[in-house]
C-alpha positions as CSV (number, residue, x, y, z in Angstrom):
1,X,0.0,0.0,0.0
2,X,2.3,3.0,-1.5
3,X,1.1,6.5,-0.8
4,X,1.2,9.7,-3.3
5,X,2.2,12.7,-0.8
6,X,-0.2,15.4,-0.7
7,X,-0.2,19.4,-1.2
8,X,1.3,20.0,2.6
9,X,0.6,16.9,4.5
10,X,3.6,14.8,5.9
11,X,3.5,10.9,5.1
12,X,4.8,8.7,7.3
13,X,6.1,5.7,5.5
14,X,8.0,3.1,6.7
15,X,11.1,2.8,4.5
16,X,12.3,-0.8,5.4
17,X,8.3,-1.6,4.5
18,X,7.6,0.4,1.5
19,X,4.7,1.8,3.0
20,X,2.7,-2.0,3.8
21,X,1.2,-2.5,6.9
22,X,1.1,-6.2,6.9
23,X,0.0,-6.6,11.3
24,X,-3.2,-5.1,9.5
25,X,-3.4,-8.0,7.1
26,X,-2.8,-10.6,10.3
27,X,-4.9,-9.2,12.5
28,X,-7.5,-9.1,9.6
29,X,-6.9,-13.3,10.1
30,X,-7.7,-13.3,13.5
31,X,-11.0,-11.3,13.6
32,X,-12.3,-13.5,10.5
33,X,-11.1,-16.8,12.5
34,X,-12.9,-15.3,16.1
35,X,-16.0,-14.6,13.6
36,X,-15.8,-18.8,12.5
37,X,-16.0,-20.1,16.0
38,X,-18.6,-17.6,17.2
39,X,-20.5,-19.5,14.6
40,X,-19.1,-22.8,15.6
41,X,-20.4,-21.8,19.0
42,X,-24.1,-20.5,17.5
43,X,-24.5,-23.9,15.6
44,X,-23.9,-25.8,18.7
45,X,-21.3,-27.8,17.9
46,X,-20.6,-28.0,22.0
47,X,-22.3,-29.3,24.6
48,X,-21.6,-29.7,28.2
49,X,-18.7,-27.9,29.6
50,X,-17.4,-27.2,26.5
51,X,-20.4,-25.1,25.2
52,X,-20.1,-23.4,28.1
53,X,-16.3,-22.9,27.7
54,X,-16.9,-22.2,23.9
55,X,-19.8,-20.0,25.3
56,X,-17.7,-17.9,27.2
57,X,-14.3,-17.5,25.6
58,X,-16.5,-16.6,21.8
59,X,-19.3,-15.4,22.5
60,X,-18.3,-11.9,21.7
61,X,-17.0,-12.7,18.5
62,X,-19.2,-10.9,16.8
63,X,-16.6,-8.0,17.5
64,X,-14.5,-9.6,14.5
65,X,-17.2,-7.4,12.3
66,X,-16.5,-4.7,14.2
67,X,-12.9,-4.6,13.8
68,X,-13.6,-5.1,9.8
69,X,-15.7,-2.3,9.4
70,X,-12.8,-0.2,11.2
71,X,-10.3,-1.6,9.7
72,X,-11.9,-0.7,6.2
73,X,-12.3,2.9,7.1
74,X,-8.4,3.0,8.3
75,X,-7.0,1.3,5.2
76,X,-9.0,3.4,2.6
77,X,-8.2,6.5,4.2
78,X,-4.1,5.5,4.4
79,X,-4.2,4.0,0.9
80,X,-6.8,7.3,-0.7
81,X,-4.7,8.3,-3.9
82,X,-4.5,11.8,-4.7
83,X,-6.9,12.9,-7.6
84,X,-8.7,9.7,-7.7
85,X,-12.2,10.1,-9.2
86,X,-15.4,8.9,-7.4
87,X,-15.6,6.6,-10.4
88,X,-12.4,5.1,-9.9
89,X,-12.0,4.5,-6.1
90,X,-15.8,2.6,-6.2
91,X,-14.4,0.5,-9.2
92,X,-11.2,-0.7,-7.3
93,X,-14.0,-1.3,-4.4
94,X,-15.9,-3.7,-6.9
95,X,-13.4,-5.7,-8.0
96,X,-12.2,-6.5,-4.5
97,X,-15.5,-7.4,-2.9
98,X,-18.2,-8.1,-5.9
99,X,-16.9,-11.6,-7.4
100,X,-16.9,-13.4,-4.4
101,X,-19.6,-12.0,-3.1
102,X,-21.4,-13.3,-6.6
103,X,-20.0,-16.1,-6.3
104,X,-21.3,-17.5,-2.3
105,X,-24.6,-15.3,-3.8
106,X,-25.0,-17.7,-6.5
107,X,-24.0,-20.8,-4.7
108,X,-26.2,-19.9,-1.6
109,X,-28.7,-19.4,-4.5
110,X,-27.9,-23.2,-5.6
111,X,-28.1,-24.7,-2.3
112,X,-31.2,-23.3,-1.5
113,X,-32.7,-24.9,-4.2
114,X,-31.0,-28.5,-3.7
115,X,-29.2,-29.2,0.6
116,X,-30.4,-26.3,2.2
117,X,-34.0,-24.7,1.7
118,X,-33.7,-23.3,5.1
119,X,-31.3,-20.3,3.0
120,X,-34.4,-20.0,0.6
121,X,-35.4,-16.1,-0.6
122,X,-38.8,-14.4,0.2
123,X,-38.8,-13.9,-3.5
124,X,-37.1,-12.6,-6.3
125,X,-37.1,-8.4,-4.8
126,X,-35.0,-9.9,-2.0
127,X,-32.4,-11.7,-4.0
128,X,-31.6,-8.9,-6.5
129,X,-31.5,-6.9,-3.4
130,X,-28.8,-9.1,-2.1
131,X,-27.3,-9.4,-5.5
132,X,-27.1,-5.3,-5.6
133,X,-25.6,-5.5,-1.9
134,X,-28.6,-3.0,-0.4
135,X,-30.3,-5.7,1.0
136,X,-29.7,-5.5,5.0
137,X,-31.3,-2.0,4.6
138,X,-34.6,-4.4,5.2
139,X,-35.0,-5.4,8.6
140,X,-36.6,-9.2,7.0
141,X,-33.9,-9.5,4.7
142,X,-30.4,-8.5,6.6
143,X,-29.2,-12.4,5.6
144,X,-30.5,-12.7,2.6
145,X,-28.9,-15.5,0.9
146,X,-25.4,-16.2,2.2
147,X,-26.1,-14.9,5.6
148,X,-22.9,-13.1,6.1
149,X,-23.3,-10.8,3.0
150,X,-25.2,-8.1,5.6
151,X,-21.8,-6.8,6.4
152,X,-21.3,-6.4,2.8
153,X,-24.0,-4.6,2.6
154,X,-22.8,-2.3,5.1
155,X,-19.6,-2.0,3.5
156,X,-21.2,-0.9,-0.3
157,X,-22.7,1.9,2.0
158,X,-19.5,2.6,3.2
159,X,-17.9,2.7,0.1
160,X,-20.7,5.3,-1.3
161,X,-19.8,7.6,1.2
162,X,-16.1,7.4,1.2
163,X,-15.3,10.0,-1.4
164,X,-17.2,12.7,0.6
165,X,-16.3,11.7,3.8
166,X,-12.4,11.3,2.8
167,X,-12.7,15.2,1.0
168,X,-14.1,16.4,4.7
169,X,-11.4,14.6,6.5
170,X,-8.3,15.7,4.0
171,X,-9.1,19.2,4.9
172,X,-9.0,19.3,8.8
173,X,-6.0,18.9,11.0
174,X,-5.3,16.6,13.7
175,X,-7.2,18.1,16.6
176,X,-10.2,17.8,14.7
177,X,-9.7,14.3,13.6
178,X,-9.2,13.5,16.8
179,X,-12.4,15.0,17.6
180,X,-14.3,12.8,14.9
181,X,-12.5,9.8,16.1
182,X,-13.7,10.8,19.6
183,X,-17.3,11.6,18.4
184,X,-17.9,8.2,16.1
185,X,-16.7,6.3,19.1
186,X,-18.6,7.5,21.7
187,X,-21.7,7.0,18.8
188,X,-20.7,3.6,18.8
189,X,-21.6,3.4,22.8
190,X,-24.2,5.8,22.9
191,X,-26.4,4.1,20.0
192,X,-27.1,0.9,22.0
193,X,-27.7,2.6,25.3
194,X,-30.5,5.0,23.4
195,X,-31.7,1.7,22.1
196,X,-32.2,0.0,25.2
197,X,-33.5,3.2,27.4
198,X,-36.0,4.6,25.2
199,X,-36.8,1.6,23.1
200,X,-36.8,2.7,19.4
201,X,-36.3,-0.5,18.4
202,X,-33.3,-0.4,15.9
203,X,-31.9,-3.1,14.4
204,X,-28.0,-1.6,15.1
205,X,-25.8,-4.9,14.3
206,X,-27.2,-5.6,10.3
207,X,-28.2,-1.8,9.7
208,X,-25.7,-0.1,7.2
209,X,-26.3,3.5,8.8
210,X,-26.0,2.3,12.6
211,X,-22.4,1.1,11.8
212,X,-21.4,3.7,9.5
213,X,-19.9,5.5,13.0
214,X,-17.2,2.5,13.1
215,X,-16.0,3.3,9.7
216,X,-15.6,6.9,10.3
217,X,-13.9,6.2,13.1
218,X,-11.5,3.9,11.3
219,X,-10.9,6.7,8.5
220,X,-10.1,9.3,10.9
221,X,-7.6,7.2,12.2
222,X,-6.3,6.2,9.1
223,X,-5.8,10.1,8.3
224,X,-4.2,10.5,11.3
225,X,-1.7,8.0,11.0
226,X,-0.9,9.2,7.3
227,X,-0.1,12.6,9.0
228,X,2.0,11.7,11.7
229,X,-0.3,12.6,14.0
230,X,-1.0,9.9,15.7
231,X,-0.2,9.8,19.8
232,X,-1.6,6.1,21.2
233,X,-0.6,3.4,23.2
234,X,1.3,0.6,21.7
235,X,0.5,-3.2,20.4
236,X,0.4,-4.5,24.0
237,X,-1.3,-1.8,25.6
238,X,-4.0,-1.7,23.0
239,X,-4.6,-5.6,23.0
240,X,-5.2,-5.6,26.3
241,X,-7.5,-3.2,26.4
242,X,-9.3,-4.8,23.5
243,X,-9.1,-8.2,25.6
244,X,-11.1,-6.5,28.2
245,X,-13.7,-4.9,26.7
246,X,-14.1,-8.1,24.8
247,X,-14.7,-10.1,27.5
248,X,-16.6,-7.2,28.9
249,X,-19.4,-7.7,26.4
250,X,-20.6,-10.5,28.2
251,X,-21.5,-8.7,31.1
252,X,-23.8,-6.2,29.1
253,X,-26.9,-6.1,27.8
254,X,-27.2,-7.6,24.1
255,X,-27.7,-4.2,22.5
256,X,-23.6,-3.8,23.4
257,X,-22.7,-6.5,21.8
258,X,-21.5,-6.0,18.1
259,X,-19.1,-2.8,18.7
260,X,-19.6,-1.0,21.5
261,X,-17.6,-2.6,24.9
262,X,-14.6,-3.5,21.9
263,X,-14.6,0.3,20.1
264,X,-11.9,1.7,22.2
265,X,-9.7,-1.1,22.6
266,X,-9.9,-1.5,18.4
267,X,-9.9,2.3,17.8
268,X,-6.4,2.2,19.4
269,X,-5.2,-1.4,18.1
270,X,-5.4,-0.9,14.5
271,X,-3.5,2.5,14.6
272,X,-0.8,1.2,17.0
273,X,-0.2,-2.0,14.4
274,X,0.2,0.5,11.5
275,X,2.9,2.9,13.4
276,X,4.8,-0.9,14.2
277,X,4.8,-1.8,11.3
278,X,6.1,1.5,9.9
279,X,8.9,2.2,13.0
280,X,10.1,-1.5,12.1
281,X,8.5,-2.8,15.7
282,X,8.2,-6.1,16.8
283,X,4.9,-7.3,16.0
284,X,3.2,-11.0,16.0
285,X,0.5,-10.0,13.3
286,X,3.5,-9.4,10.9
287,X,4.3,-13.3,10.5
288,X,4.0,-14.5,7.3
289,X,1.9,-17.4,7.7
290,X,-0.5,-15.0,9.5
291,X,-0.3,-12.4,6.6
292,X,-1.2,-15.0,4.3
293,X,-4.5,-16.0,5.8
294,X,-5.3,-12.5,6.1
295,X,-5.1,-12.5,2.4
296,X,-7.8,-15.1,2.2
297,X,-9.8,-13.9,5.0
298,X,-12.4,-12.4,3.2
299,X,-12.9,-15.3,1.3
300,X,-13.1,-17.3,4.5
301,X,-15.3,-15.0,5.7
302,X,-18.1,-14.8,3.1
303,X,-17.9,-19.3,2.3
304,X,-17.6,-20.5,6.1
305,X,-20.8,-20.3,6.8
306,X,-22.5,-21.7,3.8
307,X,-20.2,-25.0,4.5
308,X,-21.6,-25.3,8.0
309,X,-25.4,-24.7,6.6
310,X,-24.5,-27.9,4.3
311,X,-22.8,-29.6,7.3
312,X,-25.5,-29.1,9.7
313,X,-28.0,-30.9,6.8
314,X,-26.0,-33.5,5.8
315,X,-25.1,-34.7,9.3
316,X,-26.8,-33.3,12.9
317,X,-28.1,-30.7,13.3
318,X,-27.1,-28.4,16.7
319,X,-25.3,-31.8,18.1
320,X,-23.8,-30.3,21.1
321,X,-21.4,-32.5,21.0
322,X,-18.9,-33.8,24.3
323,X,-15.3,-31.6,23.4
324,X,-13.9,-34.4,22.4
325,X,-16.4,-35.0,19.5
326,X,-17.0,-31.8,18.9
327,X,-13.4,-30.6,18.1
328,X,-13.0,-33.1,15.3
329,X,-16.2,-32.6,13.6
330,X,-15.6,-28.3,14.0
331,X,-12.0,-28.6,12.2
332,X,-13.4,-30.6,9.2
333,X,-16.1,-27.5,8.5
334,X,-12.7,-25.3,9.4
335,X,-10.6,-27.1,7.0
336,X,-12.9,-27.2,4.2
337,X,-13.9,-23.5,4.4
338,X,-10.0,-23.0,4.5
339,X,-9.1,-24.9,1.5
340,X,-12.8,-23.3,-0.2
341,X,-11.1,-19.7,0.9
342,X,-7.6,-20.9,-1.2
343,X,-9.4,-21.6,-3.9
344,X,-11.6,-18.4,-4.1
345,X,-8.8,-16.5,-3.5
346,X,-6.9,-18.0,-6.4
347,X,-9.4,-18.7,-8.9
348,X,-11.9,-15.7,-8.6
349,X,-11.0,-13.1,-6.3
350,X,-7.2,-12.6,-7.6
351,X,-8.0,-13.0,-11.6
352,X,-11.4,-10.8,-11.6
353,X,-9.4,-7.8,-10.4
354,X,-7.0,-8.8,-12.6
355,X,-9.8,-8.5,-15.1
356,X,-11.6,-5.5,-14.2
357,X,-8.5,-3.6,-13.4
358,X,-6.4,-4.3,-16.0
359,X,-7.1,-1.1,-18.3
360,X,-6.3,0.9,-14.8
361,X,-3.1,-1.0,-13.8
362,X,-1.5,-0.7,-17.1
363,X,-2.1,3.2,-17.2
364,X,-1.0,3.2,-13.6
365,X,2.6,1.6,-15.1
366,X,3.2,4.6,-16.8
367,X,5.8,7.0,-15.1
368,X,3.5,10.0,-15.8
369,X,-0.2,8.9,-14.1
370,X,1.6,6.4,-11.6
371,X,-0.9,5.5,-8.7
372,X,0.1,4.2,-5.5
């Protein structure tokens, strides 16, 4: 991720590292992975003590989302290239989300109609809703298809706003993108609490607008970090603080659950693993076999839990299994949504940007209109 400096702004970038910010790219690993076994754990996989243990340690992991929708906000704003159109930066957007997200679409499609009916359409408004990525904006239809695809929806939102909320942030300074950072955090917390207290009834984990706050968040961060600005605790301080409000979710209210006990704890991990990674720190994310997974992550993300629809109706449904059962029969649905991930990665997600980027990248070769 190579940056273009702009009119008066300092870039930081790391010069044994080119730029890259590959903890980002582990990490990203991790929060997909915590997002599988919450699922493993909703699916029942465990009974006895080890539901319980499952219960507790993953329970939370839902937060995984959360960190993605920050995350996305912090890379776009560190990787935003200088006199990018609109047009552009949401066509780079397509051809890193839409083919895989057409492809699960079309398979969750395919299964409906064959192993799993349960994953069956209203009708054909909700599919092309799903297919158009605007489909969580209906409370009936947030998993439309392949369940997890709501946060892609989310994301598409994101995207649509980016331009105009990347033109706001370019122009302020760092007290004030502290101040945003500061405000879309505190949204974060205060939206649950109005939820529970005066009873609006919001749907805030699947609503696009609801977690728009997290990706502001993230972008503000992201600007600051491209400026130098940034003044945070580092790696260990902020995972620790993440492990806590983490855990802390389980001691709240529901409502809390998707962002709100783990917003500060993120809002300050994600920066601190950038500024390692550019100072040449020590970091664990950094490992390349983590860095690698991270690269399929989103792959892992969006087939996972398709394979565990078709595992649950091929074999038993919400076993609840002793541990010792359980383990072997959650590590098959892992390793086949791992080697499922490879080959999305490989055979779809890599060669359609290839495709639908080509024109761009070969323009960007030339010395003259060189992107970063």
């Amino acid at each position: 991720m190579t940056l273009l400096a702009e009119k008066n702004s300092p870039v930081v970038v790391g010069p044994a590292l080119g730029g890259q910010l590959p903890s980002l790219t582990g990490m990203r690993w991790m929060a997909a992975f915590l997002v599988f076994v919450y699922h493993v754990r909703n699916f029942g996989y465990f009974g006895g003590e080890g539901g319980r243990l499952v219960d507790w340690a993953f329970g939370a992991g839902s937060a995984g989302v959360s960190f993605f929708f920050i995350l996305s906000g912090f890379v776009l704003a560190w990787t935003a290239r200088e006199g990018d159109s609109a047009r552009v930066f949401w066509l780079r957007r397509l051809a890193r989300v839409y083919p895989v997200h057409l492809v699960t679409a079309l398979l969750a499609l395919t299964l409906s109609l064959t192993l799993v009916p349960a994953l069956s359409p209203s009708g054909t408004s909700e599919t092309l809703a799903n297919l158009l990525l605007v489909s969580s904006w209906k409370r009936d239809w947030w998993q439309a298809l392949n369940p997890v695809s709501w946060s892609l929806t989310c994301e598409a939102f994101f995207y649509a706003t980016f331009p105009a909320l990347y033109a706001a942030l370019r122009r302020i300074g760092p007290r004030s993108l502290t101040a945003v950072a500061v405000v879309s955090g505190a949204l974060v917390i205060v939206l649950p609490w109005a939820n529970i207290h005066y009873a609006p009834d919001w749907i805030l984990a699947s609503f696009p607008a609801a977690r728009l706050p997290e990706f502001v968040l993230g972008a503000a961060l992201g600007r600051l970090v491209r400026l130098g600005a940034w003044r945070g605790p580092g790696l260990d301080v902020s995972l620790a603080l993440t492990v806590v409000g983490y855990f802390l979710t389980r001691q709240l209210p529901g409502a809390y659950g998707p962002a709100a006990c783990t917003i500060v704890g993120l809002g300050l991990l994600i920066p601190a693993a950038a500024v390692a990674d550019l100072r040449g720190l020590p970091s664990f994310w950094r490992r390349r076999r983590l860095v690698v997974l991270g690269e399929w992550s989103f792959a892992f993300y969006m087939i996972h839990i398709l394979v565990m629809r078709v595992a649950e109706r091929l074999f038993v449904s919400r076993p609840h299994l002793p541990a010792l059962q359980a383990l072997p029969s959650a590590a098959a649905v892992f390793l086949v949504s791992l080697g499922l991930a490879w080959a999305l990665y490989t055979a779809v997600e890599q060669p359609a940007r290839r495709v639908l980027l080509g024109s761009r990248r070969r323009t960007a070769a030339r010395p003259a209109r060189a992107e970063g």
